[in-house]
C-alpha positions as CSV (number, residue, x, y, z in Angstrom):
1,X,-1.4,-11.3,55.6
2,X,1.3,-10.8,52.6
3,X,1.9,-7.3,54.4
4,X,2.2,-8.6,58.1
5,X,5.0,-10.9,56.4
6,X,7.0,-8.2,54.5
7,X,7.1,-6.5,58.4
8,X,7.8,-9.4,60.0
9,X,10.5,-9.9,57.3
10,X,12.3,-6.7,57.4
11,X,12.3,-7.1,61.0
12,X,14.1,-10.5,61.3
13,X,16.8,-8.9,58.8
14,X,17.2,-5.5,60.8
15,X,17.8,-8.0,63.8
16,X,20.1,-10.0,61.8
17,X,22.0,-7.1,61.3
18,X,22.5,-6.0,64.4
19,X,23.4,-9.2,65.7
20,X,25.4,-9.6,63.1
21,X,27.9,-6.5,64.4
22,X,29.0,-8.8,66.9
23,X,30.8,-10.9,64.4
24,X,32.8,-8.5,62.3
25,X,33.0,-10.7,59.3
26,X,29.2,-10.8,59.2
27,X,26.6,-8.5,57.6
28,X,23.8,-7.2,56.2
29,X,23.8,-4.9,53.4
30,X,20.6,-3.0,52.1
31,X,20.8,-1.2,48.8
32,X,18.0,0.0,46.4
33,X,15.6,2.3,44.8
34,X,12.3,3.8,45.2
35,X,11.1,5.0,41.0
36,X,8.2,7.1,40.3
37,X,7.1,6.8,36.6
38,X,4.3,9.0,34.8
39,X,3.9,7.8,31.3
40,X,2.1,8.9,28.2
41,X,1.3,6.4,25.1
42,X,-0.2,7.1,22.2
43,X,-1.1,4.2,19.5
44,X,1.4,1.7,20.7
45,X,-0.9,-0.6,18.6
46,X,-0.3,1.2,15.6
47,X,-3.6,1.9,15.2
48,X,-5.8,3.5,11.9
49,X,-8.3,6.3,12.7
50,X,-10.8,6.2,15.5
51,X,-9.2,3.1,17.0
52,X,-5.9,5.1,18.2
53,X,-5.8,4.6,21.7
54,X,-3.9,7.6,24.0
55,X,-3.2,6.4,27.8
56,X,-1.7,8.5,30.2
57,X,-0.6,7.4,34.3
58,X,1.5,7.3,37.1
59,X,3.6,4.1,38.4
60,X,5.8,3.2,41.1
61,X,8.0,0.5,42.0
62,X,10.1,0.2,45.3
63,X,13.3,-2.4,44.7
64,X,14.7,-3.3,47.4
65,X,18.1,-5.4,47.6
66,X,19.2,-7.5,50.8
67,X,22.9,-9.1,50.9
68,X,24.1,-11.3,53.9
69,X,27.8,-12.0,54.1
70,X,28.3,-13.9,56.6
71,X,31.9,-14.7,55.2
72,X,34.3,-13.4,52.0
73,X,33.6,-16.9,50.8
74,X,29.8,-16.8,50.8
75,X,26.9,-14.9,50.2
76,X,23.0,-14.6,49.8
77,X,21.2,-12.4,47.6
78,X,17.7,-11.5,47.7
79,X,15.9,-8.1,45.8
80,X,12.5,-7.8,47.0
81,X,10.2,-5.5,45.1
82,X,7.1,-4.1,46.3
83,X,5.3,-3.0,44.7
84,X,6.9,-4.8,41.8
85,X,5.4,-2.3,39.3
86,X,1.6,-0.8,39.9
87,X,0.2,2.0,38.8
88,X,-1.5,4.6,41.2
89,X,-4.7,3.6,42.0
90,X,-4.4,0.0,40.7
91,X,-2.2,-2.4,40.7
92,X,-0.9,-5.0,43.3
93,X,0.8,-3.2,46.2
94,X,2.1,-7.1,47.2
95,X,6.0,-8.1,47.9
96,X,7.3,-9.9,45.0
97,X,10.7,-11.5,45.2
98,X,12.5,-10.9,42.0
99,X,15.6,-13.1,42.6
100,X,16.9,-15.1,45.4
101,X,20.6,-17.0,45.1
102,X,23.3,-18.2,47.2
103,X,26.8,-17.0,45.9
104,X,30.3,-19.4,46.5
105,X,33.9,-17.5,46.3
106,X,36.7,-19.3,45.8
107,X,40.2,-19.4,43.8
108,X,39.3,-21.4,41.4
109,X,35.5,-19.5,40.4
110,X,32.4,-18.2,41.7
111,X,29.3,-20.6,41.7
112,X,25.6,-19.5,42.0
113,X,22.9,-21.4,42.8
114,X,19.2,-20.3,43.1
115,X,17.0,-17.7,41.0
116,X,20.3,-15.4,39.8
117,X,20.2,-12.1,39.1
118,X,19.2,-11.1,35.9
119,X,22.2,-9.1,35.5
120,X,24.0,-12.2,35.7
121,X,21.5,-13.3,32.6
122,X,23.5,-12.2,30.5
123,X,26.0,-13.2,28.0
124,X,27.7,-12.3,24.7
125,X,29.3,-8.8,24.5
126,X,27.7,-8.7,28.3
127,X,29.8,-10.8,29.1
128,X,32.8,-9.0,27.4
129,X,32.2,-6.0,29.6
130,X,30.1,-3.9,26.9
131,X,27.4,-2.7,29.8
132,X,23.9,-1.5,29.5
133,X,23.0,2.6,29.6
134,X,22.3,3.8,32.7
135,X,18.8,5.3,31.3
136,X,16.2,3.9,33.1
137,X,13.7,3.4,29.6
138,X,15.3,2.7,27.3
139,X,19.1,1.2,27.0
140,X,21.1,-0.4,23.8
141,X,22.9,-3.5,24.4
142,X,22.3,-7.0,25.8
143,X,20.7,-8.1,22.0
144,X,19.6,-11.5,22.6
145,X,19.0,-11.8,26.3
146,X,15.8,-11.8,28.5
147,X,15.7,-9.7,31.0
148,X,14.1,-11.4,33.8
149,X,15.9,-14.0,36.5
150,X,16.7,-17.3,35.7
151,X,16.4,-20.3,38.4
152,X,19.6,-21.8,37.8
153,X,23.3,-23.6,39.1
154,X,26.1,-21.2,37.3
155,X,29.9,-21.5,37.4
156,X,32.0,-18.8,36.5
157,X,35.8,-17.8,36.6
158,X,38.7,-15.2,34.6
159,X,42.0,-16.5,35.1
160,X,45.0,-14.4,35.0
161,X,46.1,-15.2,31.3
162,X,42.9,-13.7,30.2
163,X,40.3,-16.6,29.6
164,X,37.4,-17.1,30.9
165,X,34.7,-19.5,31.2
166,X,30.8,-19.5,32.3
167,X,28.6,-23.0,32.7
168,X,25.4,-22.8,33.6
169,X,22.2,-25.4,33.8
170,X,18.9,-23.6,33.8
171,X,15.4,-24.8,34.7
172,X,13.4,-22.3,32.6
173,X,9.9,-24.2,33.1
174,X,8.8,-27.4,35.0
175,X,5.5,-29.2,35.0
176,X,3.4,-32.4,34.5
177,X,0.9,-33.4,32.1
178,X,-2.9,-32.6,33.2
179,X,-6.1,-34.5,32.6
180,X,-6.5,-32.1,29.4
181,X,-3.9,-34.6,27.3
182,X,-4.5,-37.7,26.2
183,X,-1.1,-39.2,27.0
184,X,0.0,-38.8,30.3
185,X,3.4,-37.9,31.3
186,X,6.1,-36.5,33.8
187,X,8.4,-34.9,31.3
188,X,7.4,-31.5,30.4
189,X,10.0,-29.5,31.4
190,X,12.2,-26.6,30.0
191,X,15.6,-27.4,30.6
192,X,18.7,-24.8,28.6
193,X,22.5,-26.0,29.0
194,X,25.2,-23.4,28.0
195,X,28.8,-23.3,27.7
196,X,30.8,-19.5,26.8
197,X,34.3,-19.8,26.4
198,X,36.0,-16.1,26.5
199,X,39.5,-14.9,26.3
200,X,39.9,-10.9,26.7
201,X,42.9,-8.5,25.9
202,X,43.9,-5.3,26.0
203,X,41.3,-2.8,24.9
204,X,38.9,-6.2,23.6
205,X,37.9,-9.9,23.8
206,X,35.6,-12.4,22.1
207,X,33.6,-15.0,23.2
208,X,31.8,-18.0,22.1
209,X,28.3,-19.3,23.7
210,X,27.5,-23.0,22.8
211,X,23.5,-22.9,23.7
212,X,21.6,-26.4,24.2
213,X,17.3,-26.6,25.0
214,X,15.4,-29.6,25.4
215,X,12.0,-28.1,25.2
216,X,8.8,-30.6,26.3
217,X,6.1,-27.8,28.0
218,X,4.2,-28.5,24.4
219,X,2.9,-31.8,25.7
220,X,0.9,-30.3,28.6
221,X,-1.9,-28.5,26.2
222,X,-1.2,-30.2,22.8
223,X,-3.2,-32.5,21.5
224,X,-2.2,-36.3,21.6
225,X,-2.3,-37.1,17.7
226,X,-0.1,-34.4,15.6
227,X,0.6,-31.9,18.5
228,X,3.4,-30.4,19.4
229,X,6.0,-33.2,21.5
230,X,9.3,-31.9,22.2
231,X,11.9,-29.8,20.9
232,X,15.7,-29.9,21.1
233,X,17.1,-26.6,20.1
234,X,20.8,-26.0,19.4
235,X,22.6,-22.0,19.4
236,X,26.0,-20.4,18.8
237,X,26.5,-17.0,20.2
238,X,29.5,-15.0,18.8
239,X,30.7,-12.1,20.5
240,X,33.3,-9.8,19.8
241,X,34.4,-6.3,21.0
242,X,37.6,-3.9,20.3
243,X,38.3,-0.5,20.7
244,X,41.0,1.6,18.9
245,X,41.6,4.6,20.9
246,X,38.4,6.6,21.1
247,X,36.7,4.4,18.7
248,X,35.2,1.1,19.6
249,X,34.3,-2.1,17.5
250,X,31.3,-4.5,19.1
251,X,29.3,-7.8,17.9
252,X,27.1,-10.1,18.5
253,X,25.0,-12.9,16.5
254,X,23.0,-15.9,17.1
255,X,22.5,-18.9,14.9
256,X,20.0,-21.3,16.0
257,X,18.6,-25.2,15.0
258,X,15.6,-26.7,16.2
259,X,13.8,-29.9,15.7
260,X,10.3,-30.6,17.0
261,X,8.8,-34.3,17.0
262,X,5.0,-34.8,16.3
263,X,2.8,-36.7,19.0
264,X,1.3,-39.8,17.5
265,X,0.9,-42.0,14.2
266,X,-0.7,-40.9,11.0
267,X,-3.6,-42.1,9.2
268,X,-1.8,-44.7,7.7
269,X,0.1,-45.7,10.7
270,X,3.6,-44.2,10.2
271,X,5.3,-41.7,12.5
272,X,4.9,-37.8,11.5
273,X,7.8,-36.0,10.5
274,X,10.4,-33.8,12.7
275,X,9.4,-29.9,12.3
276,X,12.9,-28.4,11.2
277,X,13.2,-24.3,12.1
278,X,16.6,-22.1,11.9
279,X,16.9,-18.7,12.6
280,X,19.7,-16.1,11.9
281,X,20.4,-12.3,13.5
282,X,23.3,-10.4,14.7
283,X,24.1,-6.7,16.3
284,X,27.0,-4.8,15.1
285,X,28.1,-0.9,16.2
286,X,30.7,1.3,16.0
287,X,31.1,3.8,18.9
288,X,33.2,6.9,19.2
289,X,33.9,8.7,22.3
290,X,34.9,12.9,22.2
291,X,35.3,13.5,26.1
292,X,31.7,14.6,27.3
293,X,29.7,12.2,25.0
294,X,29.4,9.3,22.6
295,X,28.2,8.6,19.1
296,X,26.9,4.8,17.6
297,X,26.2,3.6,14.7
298,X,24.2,0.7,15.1
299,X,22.6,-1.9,13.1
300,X,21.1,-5.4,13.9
301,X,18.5,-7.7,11.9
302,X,17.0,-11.2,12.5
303,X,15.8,-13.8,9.8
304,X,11.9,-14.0,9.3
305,X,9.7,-17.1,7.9
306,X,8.4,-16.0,4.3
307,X,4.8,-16.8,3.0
308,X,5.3,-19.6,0.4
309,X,4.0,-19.1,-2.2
310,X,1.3,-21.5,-3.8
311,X,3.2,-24.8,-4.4
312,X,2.9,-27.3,-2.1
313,X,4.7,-31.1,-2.3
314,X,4.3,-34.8,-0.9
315,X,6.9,-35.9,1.3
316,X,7.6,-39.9,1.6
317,X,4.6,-40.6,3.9
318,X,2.6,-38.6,1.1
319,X,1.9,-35.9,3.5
320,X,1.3,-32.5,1.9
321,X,3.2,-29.9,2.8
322,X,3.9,-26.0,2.0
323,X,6.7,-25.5,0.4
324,X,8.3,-22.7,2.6
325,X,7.2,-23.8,6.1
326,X,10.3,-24.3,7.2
327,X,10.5,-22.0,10.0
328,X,12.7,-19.2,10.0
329,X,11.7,-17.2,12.8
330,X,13.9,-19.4,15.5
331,X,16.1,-16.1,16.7
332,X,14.7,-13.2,17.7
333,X,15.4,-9.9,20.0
334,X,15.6,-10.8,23.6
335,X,13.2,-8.8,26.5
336,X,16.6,-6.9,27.4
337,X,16.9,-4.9,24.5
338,X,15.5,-1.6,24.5
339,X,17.3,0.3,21.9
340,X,14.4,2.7,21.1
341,X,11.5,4.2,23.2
342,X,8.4,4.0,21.2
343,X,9.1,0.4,18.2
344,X,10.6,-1.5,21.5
345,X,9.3,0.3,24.5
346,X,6.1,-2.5,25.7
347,X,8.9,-4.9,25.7
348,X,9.4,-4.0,29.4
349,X,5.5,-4.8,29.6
350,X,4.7,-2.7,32.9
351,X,3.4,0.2,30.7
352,X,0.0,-1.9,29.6
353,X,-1.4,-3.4,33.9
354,X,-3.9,-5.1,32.4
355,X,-4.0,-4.5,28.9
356,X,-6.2,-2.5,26.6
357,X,-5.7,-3.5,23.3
358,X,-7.9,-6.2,21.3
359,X,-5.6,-6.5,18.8
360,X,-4.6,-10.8,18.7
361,X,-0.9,-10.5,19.5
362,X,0.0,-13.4,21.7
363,X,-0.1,-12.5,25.2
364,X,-0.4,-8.7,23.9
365,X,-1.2,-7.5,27.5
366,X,2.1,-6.4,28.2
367,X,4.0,-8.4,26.1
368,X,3.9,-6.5,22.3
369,X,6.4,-4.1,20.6
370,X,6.1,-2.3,16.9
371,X,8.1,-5.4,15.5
372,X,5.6,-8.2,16.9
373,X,2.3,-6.0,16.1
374,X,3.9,-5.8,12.5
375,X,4.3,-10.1,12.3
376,X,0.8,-10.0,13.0
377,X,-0.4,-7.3,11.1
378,X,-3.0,-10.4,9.1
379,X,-4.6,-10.2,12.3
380,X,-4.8,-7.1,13.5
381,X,-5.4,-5.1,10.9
382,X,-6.6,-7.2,7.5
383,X,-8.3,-10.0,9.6
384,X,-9.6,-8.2,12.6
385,X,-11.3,-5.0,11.4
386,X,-13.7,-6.8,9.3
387,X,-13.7,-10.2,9.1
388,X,-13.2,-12.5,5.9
389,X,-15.6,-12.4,2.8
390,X,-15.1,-8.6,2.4
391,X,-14.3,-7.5,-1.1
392,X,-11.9,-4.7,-2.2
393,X,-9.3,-4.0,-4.8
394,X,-8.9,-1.9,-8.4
395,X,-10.7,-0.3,-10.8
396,X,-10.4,-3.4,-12.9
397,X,-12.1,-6.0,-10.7
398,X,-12.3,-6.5,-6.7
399,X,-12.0,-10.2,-5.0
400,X,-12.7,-11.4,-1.8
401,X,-9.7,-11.2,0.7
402,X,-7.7,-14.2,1.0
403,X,-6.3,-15.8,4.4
404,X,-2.7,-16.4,3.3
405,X,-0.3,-15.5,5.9
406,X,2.6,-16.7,7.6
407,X,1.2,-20.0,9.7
408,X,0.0,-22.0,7.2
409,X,-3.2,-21.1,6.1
410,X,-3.9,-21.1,1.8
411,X,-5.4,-18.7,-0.6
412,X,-9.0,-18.7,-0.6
413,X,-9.7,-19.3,-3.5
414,X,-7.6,-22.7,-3.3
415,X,-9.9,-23.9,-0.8
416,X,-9.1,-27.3,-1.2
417,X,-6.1,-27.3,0.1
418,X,-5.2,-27.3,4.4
419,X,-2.8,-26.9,6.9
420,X,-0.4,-29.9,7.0
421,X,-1.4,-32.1,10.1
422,X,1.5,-31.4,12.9
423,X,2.4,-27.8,11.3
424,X,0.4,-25.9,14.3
425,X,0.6,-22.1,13.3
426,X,2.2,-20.7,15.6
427,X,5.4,-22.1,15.3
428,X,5.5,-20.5,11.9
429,X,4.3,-16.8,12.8
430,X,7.1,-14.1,13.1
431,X,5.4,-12.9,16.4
432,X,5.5,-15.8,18.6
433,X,5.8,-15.0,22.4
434,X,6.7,-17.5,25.2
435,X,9.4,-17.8,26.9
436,X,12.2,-18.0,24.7
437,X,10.8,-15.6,22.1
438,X,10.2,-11.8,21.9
439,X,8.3,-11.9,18.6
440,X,11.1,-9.7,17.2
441,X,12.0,-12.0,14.4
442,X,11.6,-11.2,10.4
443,X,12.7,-7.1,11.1
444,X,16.6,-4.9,10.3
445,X,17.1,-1.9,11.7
446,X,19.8,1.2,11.6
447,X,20.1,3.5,14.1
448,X,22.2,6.4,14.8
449,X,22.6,7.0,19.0
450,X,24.4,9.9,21.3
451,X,24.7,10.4,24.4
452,X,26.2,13.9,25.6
453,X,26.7,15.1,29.5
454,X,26.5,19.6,29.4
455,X,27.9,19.1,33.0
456,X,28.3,16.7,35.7
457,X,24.2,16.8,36.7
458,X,22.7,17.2,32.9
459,X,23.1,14.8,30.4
460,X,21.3,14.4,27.0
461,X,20.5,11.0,25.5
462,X,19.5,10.7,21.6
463,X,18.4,8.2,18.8
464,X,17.2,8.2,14.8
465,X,16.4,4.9,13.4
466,X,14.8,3.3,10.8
467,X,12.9,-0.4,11.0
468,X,11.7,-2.2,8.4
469,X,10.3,-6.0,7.7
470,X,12.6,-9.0,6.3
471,X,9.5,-10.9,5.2
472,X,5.7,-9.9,4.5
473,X,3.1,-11.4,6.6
474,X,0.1,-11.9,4.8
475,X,-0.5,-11.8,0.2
476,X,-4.1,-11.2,-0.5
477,X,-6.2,-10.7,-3.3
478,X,-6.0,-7.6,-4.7
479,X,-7.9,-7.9,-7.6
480,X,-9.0,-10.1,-10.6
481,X,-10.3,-10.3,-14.0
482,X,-13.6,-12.5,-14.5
483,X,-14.4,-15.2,-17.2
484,X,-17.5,-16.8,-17.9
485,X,-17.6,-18.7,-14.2
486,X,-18.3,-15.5,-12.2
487,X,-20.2,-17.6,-9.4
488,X,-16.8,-19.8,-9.3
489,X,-14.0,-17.3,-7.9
490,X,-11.7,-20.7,-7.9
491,X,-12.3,-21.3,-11.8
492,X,-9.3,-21.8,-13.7
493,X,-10.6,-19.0,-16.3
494,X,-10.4,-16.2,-13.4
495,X,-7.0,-14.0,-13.3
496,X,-6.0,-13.2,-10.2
497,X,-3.4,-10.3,-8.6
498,X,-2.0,-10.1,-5.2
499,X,-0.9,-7.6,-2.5
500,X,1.2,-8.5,0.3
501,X,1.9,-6.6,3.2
502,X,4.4,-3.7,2.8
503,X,7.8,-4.0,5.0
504,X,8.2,-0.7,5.8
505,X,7.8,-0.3,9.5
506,X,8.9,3.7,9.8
507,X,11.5,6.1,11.2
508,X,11.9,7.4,14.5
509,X,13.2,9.9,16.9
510,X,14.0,9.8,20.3
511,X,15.5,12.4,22.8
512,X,15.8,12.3,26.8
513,X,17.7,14.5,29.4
514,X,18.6,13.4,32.7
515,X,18.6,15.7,35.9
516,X,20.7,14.8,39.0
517,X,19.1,16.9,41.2
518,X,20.4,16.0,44.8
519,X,23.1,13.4,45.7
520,X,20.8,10.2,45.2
521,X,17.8,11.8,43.4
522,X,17.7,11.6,39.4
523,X,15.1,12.6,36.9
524,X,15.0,11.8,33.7
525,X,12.6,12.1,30.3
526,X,12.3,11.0,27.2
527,X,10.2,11.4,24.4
528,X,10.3,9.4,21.3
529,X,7.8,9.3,18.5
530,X,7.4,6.4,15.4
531,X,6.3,7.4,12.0
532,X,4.6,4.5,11.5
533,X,5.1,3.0,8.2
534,X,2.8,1.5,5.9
535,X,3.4,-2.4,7.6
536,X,-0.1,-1.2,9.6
537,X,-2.1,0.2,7.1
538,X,-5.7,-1.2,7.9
539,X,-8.1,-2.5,5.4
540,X,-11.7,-1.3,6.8
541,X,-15.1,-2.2,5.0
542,X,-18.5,-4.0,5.1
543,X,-18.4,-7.5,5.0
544,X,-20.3,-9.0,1.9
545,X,-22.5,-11.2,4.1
546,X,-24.0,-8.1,5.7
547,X,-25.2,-6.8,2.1
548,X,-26.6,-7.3,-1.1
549,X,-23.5,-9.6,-2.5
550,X,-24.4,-10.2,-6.3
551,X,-21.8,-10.1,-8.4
552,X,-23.1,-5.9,-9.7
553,X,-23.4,-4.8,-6.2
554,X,-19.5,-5.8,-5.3
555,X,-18.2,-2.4,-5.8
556,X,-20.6,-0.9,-2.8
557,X,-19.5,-2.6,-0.2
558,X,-15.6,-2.7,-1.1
559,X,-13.6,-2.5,2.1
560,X,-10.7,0.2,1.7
561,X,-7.2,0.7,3.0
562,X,-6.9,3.9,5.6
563,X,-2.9,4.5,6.8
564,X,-1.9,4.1,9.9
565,X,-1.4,6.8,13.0
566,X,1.4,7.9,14.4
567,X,2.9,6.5,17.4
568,X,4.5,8.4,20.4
569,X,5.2,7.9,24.4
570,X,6.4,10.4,26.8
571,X,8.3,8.6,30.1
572,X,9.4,10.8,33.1
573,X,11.0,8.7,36.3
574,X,11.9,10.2,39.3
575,X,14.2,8.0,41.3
576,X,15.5,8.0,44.7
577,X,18.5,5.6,45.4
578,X,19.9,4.4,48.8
C-alpha cells in the first residue's frame, strides 16, 4: 500500500511539473542521491576478550529532494527518502519523509514554517558560514547541534550593514498524560525558543544564541510522588570565526541552566526541592589553508558530573542529599558532530539496524558512541560482566565491589544510606540519551585534521586525536585490611581502598580518500581505528554467591581485570547524485 502511494506520489508531481511549464514562473525541481554503503565494525562496544563483536554489511539509502516554486516569493520543500537507510537483505524498503516546509521570501526575511531542513538546524559558527566537510562519514563542525529536522516556525534575515538575526519556536515533542500516571494532564510537551543575534565582517563574524526549553515529557512515565515534573532549561551559544589570510580562527561554546520541579509532597507534607544541573563545553580550531589542502588543530571538551564522594547533608526539609549531585552533565556534543570515524561514528546510528550489543547504554541500538559507552562503563563493564557480590583486589586483602557510580547509588559497604527521593539516576549519568542529549558529556579531546586534494578527482582526508574522561564513573573497592569483625565488611575497624575508573579513553587514527569517478559518481573510504584506553577495562570473575564464600576461600573466586580490545570500522560509499 505504502509503495502504490510513493507511485501514485511521484506521479502527481511529474504531472505537476509538466503542467507547471505552462506558467513560466512555476516549477518543479528534483534533486538528490542514490548512496551505497558497505561497512565494517569491529568492537564499537569496546569490548574485552571473547565478547568483541566484528559486523560487516552493505546499506543503501535513496534521498530524494522535491521543490515547487510556484513564485520567487514562495516555496515548498519536501526530501523523501526511501529507503531511509536499510541494509541489504533487511531493513524497511518504506518512504520516509525526512522534512517537509513551506518557505516565504520577502525584503524584509525569509520565514519557514513546517519540519525544516536540518541544514537549517543549525546555529553557532553554522550560522557564521563555517560549513560541514563534504565527506559523507564523518565531518568536523556543527558542535552542538542535532542533526535531524526540527518541526518548527523560523524567521531569518542579513541586512546590508552586516547583522543578522534568526528566531525560531520549535515543537521538539508533544503528548498527553496516559492511564500509566497518576495525575492526569495535557501539558507534556517539549517546547525550545531561540533568539541569535549575528553581525559579520570582512573575513569573520560572531554570534550570540539566547536558548530557552520548557521541558514537561517527564510527566507522561514518571511517577506521581517524587518523579520527574518539568524542566525549564536556559543556554548561551557563543560563536566566533576570523580568518587572517590563509589562517583561520573559529569558536563555539555552550553554557547551560536547568531547573527540574519534583511531582508531589514529602512525607512530612512539604514540597520537594528544584533539581539544579549546569553544564559547560566549547570547540575551538585553528585552520590553515596551503592551496591544495588544509590543516586543523582542533580541540573541544564538555563538563561531566563527578561521583561525590562519601559525605552527604540535610537540606531544610531534612532531606538527605549527596553532596555532588548537582548535575553537571547539562551540555553535551550534538548528533551533528562527527569529527572522528571510529570514538563518534554510531552517532549517525544507521550502522547498528537493530542493534547487537547488550551492553545498558540508553537506547544503545543505534544511539552509542566511544564517549557514552565510557559514562557508562559501571554498567557495561564492572556491573554487567558479573554481577555484584564478586570479590577482587590486592595481595593485601580483596572486598566485595561497591555500586558507587555517577547516579546516585552509595558504597556498599554504607548500606544504610539511599538515593535521595526525587534524584532519579539518570539525570545524573554522563551518558544520558533523549532528545536533547548525545551522552557526550564529562570527555576533552585534541585532534589534529587535513584534508589534501592530489588532483581535481582524488582527495585525501586525515585525523589523529586523543580523548579522554573529565570525570570517573564509578570508585569501587579495591581492597581492604580486616579487624576483628571480618563477618561485618561495614565495621568501623575495616580499612578500606578504592579504584575509580581510569579517564583515559585512547588515541586514534583516521584516513579516507575520495574518488570522483564520473561527472556525478563519487567514492569514497575511510578507515579509522581507536586504541582503546583503559576507560573499558572489564572486571570479569565468579560471583561469590556461586561458590564457597567463607572468608579463606575469597581469594579463589576473585574477579580480575582483562584490557579492553581495539576498536576499528572500515566505510566505503558509492554515491550517485542527480
Amino acid at each position: 500500500m505504502k509503495k502504490k502511494a510513493l507511485a501514485m506520489a511521484l506521479g502527481a508531481m511529474m504531472a505537476a511539473g509538466a503542467a507547471s511549464q505552462a506558467n513560466a514562473a512555476s516549477q518543479v525541481d528534483f534533486t538528490g542521491y542514490y548512496r551505497a554503503y558497505y561497512v565494517v565494525e569491529s568492537n564499537l562496544d569496546h569490548q574485552s576478550g571473547d565478547a568483541a563483536f566484528t559486523d560487516s554489511f552493505f546499506a543503501h539509502r535513496l534521498n530524494l529532494e522535491i521543490a515547487f516554486t510556484p513564485t520567487d516569493e514562495i516555496s515548498v520543500h519536501w526530501r523523501l527518502r526511501a529507503p531511509n537507510l536499510a541494509r541489504w537483505g533487511a531493513g524497511s524498503l518504506n518512504p520516509v519523509t525526512h522534512f517537509l516546509y513551506g518557505r516565504i521570501k520577502q525584503d524584509w526575511g525569509t520565514v519557514y514554517v513546517g519540519r525544516v531542513t536540518d541544514v537549517l538546524n543549525r546555529y553557532g559558527l553554522a550560522s557564521l558560514g563555517y560549513g560541514r566537510s563534504t565527506d559523507p562519514v564523518f565531518t568536523a563542525t556543527g558542535p552542538f547541534e542535532s542533526n535531524s529536522p526540527v518541526d518548527a516556525i523560523r524567521y531569518v534575515n542579513t541586512w546590508d550593514n552586516g547583522f543578522g538575526l534568526l528566531a525560531q519556536y520549535a515543537k521538539v515533542s508533544t503528548g498527553v498524560a496516559d492511564n500509566t500516571v497518576a495525575s492526569w494532564s495535557s501539558d507534556h510537551d517539549l517546547d525550545g525558543f531561540r533568539v541569535e543575534p549575528r553581525y559579520e565582517w570582512d573575513g569573520g563574524g560572531a554570534a550570540l544564541g539566547l536558548v530557552y526549553e520548557r521541558n514537561a515529557t517527564f510527566g507522561r512515565t514518571s511517577a506521581a510522588n517524587g518523579g520527574d515534573d518539568k524542566r525549564n532549561a536556559w543556554y548561551l551559544n557563543p560563536a566566533f570565526s576570523q580568518s587572517f589570510g590563509d589562517f583561520g580562527l573559529h569558536f563555539e561554546g555552550l553554557v547551560g541552566w536547568a531547573s527540574t520541579e519534583v511531582k508531589g509532597l514529602q512525607a512530612d507534607g512539604t514540597t520537594y526541592p528544584d533539581r539544579d544541573e549546569e553544564g559547560y563545553g566549547f570547540y575551538l580550531d585553528g585552520t590553515y589553508n596551503y592551496g591544495p589542502g588544509n590543516v586543523a588543530l582542533a580541540g573541544w571538551w564538555a563538563s561531566g558530573t563527578g561521583l561525590g564522594g562519601n559525605s552527604w547533608y540535610e537540606d531544610e526539609n531534612g532531606v538527605e542529599w549527596w553532596t555532588e549531585q548537582k548535575s553537571k552533565s547539562l551540555v553535551d556534543f550534538g548528533t551533528n558532530f562527527y569529527p572522528l570515524v571510529v570514538a563518534f561514528g554510531d552517532s549517525r546510528g544507521w550502522q547498528r539496524s537493530g542493534g547487537y550489543s547488550d551492553l545498558n547504554v540508553k537506547n544503545y541500538s543505534g544511539n552509542a558512541n566511544a564517549v557514552t559507552v565510557a559514562n557508562n562503563a559501571f554498567t557495561n563493564f564492572v556491573l554487567g560482566p558479573g554481577g555484584l557480590d564478586r570479590y577482587f583486589g590486592d595481595d593485601e586483602g580483596v572486598a566485595r565491589i561497591s555500586q558507587d557510580r555517577v547516579g546516585g547509588y552509595t558504597i556498599a559497604h554504607r548500606t544504610a544510606q539511599s538515593t535521595p527521593a526525587g534524584a532519579g539516576a539518570s539525570w545524573y549519568d554522563n551518558e544520558v540519551w533523549d532528545s536533547l542529549n548525545s551522552g557526550t558529556s564529562n570527555h576533552w579531546a585534541l585532534a589534529l585534521t587535513g584534508n589534501h586534494s592530489f588532483t581535481d578527482e582524488i582527495a585525501l582526508h586525515w585525523a589523529v586525536a586523543y580523548l579522554g574522561l573529565n570525570k570517573p564513573n564509578y570508585r569501587i573497592t579495591n581492597s581492604f585490611s580486616l579487624g576483628n569483625d571480618l563477618d561485618n565488611l561495614s565495621s568501623d575497624i575495616n580499612t578500606y581502598t578504592y579504584a575509580e575508573q581510569d579517564k583515559d579513553l585512547g588515541w586514534e587514527i583516521d584516513l579516507g580518500l575520495e574518488f570522483r569517478l564520473l561527472d556525478n559518481l563519487r567514492l569514497t573510504t575511510t578507515f579509522g581505528y581507536l586504541f582503546s584506553g583503559d576507560a573499558y577495562r572489564t572486571l570479569r570473575g565468579y560471583n561469590v554467591g556461586a561458590e564457597n564464600s567463607a572468608g579463606e576461600n575469597l581469594r579463589a573466586v576473585r574477579a580480575v581485570w582483562e584490557d579492553p580490545k581495539d576498536a576499528y570500522g572500515w566505510y566505503n560509499v558509492l554515491q550517485f547524485s542527480f
